[in-house]
N, C-alpha and C positions, 0 to 999 in steps of 0.2 A: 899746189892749187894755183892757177892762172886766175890774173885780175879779171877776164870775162864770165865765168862764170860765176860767180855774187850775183850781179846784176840779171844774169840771167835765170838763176834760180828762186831770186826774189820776186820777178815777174813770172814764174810760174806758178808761186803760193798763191800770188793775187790772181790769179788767173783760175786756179782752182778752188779759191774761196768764194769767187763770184760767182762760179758756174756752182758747188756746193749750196750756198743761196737761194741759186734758180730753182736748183730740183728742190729744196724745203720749201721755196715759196709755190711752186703746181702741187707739192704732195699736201700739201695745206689745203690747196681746193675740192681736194677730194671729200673732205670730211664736211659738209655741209651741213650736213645734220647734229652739229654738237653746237654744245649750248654756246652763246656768246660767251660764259667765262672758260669754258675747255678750249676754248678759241685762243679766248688772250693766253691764257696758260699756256700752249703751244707753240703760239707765235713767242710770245717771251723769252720761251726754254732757247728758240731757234737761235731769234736774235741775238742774246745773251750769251751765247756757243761761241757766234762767229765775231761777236765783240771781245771776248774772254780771249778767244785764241788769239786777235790780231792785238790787242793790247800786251800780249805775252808773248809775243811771236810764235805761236803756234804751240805752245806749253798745252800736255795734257790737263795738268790741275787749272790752269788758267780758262781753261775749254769749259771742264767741267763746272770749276765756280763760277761764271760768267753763266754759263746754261741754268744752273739751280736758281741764283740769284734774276734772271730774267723770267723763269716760271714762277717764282714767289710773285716777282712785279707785277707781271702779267696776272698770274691770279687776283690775284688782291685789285688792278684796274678793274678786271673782269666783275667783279662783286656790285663795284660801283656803275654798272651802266644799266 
């Protein structure tokens, strides 16, 4: 493996995680009609995904528990608003 590609293949994770993002953040608009805590729920799971994964670099389990743990967050905000 050539010292160029690391660099270039790191900027493509962040590249794909951003754009990953985008589309969970429009497919979130779509649901309009859910309650404010199915909301936070979702957004949590989201968030929680793409934190899990870049704190793990891209670990499935780390995806996973980052996602659960942001849909508990998120629910449990959600309760309180």
């Amino acid at each position: 493996m050539n010292k160029t590609s690391t660099p270039v293949r790191g900027t493509l994770r962040r590249l794909a995680g951003i754009a990953l993002s985008g589309c969970l953040a429009l497919s979130l608009c779509a649901c309009a009609s859910l309650s404010r805590r199915e909301t936070s729920t979702f957004v949590g799971t989201a968030v929680g995904g793409v934190i899990g994964a870049a704190a793990t670099g891209g670990s499935t389990v780390g995806t996973v528990g980052g996602a659960v743990a942001g849909g508990v967050i998120g629910n449990e905000l959600g309760k309180r608003r």
